[in-house]
C-alpha positions in Angstrom: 158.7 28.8 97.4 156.8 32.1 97.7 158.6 35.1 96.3 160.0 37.3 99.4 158.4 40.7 99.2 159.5 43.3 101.6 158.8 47.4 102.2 161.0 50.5 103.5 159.9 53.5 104.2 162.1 56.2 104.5 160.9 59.2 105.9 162.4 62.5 107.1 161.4 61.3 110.9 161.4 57.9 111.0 162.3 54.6 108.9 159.4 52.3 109.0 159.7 48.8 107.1 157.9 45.4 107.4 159.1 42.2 109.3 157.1 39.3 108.4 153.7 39.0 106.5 150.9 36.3 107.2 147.9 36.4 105.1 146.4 39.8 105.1 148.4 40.9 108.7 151.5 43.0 108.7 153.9 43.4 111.2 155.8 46.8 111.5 158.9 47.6 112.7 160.4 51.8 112.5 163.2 53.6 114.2 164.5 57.1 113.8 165.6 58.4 110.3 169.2 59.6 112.0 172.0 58.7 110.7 175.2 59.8 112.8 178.6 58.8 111.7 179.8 56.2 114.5 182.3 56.6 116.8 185.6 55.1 116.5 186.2 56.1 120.4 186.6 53.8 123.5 183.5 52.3 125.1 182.6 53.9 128.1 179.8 51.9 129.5 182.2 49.9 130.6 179.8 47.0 131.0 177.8 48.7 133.6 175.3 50.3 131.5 172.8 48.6 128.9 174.4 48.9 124.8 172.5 50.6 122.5 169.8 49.0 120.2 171.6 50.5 117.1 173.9 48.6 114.3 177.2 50.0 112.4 176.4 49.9 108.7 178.8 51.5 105.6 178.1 53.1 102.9 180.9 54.4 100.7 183.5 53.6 102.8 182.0 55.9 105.8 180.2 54.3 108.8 177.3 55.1 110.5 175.6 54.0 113.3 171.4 53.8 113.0 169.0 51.9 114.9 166.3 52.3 117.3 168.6 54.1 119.7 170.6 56.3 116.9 169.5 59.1 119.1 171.7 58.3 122.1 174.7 57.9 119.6 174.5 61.6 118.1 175.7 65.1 119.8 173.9 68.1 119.7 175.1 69.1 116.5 174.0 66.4 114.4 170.3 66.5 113.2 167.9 64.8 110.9 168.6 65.2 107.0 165.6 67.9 105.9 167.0 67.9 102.0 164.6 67.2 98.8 167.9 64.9 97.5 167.4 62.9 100.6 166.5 59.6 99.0 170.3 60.1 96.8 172.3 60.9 100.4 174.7 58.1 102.0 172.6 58.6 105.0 169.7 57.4 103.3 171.5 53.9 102.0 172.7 53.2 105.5 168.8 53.9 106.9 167.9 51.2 104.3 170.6 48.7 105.5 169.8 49.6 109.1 166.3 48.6 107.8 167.7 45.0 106.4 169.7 44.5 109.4 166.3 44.8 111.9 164.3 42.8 109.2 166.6 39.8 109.0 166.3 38.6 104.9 169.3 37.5 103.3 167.6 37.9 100.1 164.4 39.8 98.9 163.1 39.4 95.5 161.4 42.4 95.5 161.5 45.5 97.6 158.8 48.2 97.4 160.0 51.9 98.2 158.8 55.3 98.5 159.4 58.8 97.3 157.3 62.4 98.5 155.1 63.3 95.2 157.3 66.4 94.2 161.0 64.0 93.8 159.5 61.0 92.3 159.2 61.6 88.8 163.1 62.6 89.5 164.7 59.8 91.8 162.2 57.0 91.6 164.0 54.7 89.2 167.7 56.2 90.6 166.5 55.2 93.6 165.7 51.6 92.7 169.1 51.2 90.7 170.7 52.3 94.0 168.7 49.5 96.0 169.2 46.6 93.7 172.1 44.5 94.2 174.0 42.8 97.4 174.7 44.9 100.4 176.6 44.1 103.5 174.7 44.4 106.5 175.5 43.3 110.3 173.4 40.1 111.6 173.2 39.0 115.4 174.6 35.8 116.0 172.9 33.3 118.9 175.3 34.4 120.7 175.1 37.9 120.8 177.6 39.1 119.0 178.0 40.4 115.8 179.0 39.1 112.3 178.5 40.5 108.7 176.3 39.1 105.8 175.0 39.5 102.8 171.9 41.2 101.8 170.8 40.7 98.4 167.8 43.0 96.2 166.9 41.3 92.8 164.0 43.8 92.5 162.8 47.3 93.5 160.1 48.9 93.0 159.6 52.8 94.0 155.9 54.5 94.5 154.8 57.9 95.3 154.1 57.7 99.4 150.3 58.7 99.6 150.2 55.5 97.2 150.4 53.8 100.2 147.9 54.4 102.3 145.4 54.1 99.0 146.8 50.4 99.2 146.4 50.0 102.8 143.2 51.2 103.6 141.5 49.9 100.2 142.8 46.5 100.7 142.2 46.5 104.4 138.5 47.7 104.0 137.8 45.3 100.7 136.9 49.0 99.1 139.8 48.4 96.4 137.4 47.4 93.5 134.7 50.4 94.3 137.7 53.4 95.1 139.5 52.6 91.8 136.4 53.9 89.8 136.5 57.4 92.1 138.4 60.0 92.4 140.6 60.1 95.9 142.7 62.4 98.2 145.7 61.1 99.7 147.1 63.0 102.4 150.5 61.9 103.8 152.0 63.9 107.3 155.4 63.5 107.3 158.3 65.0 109.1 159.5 67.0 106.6 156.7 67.3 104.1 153.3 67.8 103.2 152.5 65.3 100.4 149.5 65.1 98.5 148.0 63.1 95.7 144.9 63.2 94.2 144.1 59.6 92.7 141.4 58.6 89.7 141.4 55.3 91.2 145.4 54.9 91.6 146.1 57.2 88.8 147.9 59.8 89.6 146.4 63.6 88.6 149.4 65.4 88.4 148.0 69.1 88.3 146.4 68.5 91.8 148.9 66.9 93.5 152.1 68.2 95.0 153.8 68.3 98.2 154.7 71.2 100.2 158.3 71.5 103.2 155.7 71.8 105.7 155.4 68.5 107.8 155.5 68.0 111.7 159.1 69.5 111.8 158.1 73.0 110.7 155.2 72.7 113.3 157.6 71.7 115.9 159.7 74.8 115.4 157.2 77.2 115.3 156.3 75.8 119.1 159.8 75.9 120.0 160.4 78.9 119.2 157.2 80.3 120.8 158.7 77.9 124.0 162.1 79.2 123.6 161.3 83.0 124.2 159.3 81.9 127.3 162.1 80.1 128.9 164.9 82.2 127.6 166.5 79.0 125.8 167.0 78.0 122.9 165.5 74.4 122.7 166.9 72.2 120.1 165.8 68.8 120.4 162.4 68.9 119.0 161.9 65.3 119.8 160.9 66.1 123.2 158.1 67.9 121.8 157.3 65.3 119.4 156.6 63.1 122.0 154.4 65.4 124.0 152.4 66.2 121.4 152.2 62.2 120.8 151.6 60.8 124.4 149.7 63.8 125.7 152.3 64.3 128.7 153.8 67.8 129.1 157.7 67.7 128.0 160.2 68.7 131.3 162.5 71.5 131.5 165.0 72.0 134.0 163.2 68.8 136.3 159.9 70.2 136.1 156.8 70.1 133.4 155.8 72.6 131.0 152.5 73.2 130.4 152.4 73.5 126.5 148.4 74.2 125.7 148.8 77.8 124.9 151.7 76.8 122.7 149.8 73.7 120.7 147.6 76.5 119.2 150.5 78.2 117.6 151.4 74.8 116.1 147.9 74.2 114.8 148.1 77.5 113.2 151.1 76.6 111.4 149.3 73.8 110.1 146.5 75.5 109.0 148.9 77.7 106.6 150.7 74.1 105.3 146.7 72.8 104.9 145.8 76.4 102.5 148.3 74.8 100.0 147.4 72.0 100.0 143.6 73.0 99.4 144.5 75.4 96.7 146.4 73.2 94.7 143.4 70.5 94.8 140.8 72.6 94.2 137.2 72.0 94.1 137.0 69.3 96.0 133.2 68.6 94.6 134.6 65.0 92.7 136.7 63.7 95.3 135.0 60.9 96.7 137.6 59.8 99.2 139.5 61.8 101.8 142.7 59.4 103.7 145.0 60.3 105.7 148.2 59.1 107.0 151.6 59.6 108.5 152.6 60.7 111.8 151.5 63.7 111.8 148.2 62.5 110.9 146.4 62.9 114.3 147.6 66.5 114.6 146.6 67.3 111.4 142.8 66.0 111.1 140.6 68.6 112.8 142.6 71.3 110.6 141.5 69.2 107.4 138.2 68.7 109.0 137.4 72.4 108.5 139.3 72.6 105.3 136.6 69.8 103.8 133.5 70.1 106.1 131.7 67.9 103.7 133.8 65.5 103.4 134.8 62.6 106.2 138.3 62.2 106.9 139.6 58.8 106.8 142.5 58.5 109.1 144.0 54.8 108.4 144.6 52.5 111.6 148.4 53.1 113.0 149.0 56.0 110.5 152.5 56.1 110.7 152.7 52.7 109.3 149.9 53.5 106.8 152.0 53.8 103.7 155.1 51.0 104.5 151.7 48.9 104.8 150.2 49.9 101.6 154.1 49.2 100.0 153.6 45.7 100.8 150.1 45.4 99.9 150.7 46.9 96.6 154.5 44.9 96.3 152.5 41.7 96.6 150.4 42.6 94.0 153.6 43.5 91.9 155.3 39.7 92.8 152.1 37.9 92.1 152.3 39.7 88.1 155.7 39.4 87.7 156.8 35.8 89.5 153.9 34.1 87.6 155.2 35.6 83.7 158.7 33.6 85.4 
């Protein structure tokens, strides 16, 4: 039997992680990185209204309820975790068993994780000590109801995230033998951060990479707050933005669209600053051969980069947001086929 290889990736905005691998295609699964704790109060659907597609998972004796619906199950005060010590929070672990629950492997031999460029060096191998073991996870039964099982990790490997995409494109493309002679520029969007990594092949040049608290959510602010003074409301729940900004349909307020065109160019200039970072910490970009991008912020992101690096063509990888949990199982495959054939 094939070794089963598997990917998570946890991100500040969503959890993305892969489902079932055949040949060279991927399939992709992700819901959104909350974590509320779950209610120990009565049902009140009543079974009149449709459950929510989110599981109960604990971690340290706390339970919290995650899934592609987690957003229905939190109030207004709960939020997403925006903290550099994510990957070591309780709310992370129960993302990765909400993960194991929607994946549906009793046992993986090895598990392929990711970490933003500036907490790696710090939390990669905590993180994979954290991972490896058995973990209890809820299962669906035929029936619809459900039971508990067993989850188990024999190995876990972490990699920085821009990693990723390297893997995903360069495999994807058959450009992996000629971009591991060049010098390349990762560029991951995230939710929370701005990470960066500048690649000799798919070695990592420290002094040029970094990562910087200045993802989609800090773009998503800057608009609401812009939106907020218009309105004369405070608005909160930047998801409804996030999903403007993705679908191209104007968010509603009080029953009735808002025209947010005026208010995109103040999130594009908050970009632009996050960008300058970036481009100062790279430097001449005169050796870089390779420019990809990824992450879901990707698409918002590109024309700013375009006129950042006018000379250079910006890659943006197929489905971006699932860019890098692609790459982890690209790259994990690689790792089973050197370590299961020592065995």
């Amino acid at each position: 039997m094939s070794p089963v290889v598997r990917a998570i990736d946890v991100g500040y905005g969503n959890t993305k992680f892969t489902t079932l691998v055949t040949g060279s295609d991927i399939q992709c699964g992700l819901f959104p990185s909350l974590a509320p704790q779950a209610s120990t109060g009565p049902d009140l659907a009543a079974g009149l209204m449709q459950r929510r597609n989110t599981v109960v998972v604990e971690v340290e004796g706390v339970k919290y309820e995650v899934g592609k619906d987690a957003r229905l199950a939190q109030d207004a005060s709960h939020g997403r975790v925006l903290d550099p010590d994510y990957s070591m929070t309780a709310a992370h672990m129960a993302l990765i068993r909400g993960a194991f629950y929607y994946m549906g492997q009793s046992k993986i031999d090895l598990l392929v994780l990711g970490l933003p460029v500036n907490t790696f060096e710090k939390y990669n191998q905590q993180l994979a000590d954290r991972v490896i073991g058995k973990h209890l996870v809820p299962v669906r039964e035929k029936d619809g109801s459900l039971s508990q099982r067993e989850v188990e990790v024999s190995n876990c490997r972490v990699i920085p995230q821009p990693i990723g995409a390297f893997f995903d494109y360069a495999t994807k493309t058959r450009t992996y033998d000629r971009m591991r002679s060049q010098m390349n520029l990762l560029i991951d969007i995230g939710y929370y951060t701005l990470d960066w990594l500048v690649a000799d092949g798919v070695k990592m040049v420290n002094a040029r990479s970094g990562a910087h608290n200045g993802g989609m959510s800090a773009v998503l602010r800057s608009m609401a707050e812009a939106i907020g003074s218009e309105i004369g409301e405070q608005i909160s729940d930047l998801s409804m933005l996030e999903e403007s900004i993705r679908t191209g349909i104007d968010p509603t307020f009080y029953g009735k669209p808002f025209d947010i065109t005026e208010h995109l160019k103040i999130g594009k200039a908050k970009a632009e600053q996050f960008v300058s970072v970036l481009v100062n910490k790279v430097g001449s970009a005169l050796d870089i051969s390779n420019i990809i991008l990824a992450g879901g912020g990707a698409e918002f992101f590109k024309d700013v980069l375009a006129d950042k690096f006018p000379k250079h063509e910006i890659i943006t990888t197929s489905d971006p947001v699932f860019a890098n949990v692609r790459g982890f199982q690209r790259a994990g495959q690689q790792f089973a086929d050197q370590m299961f054939k020592r065995g």
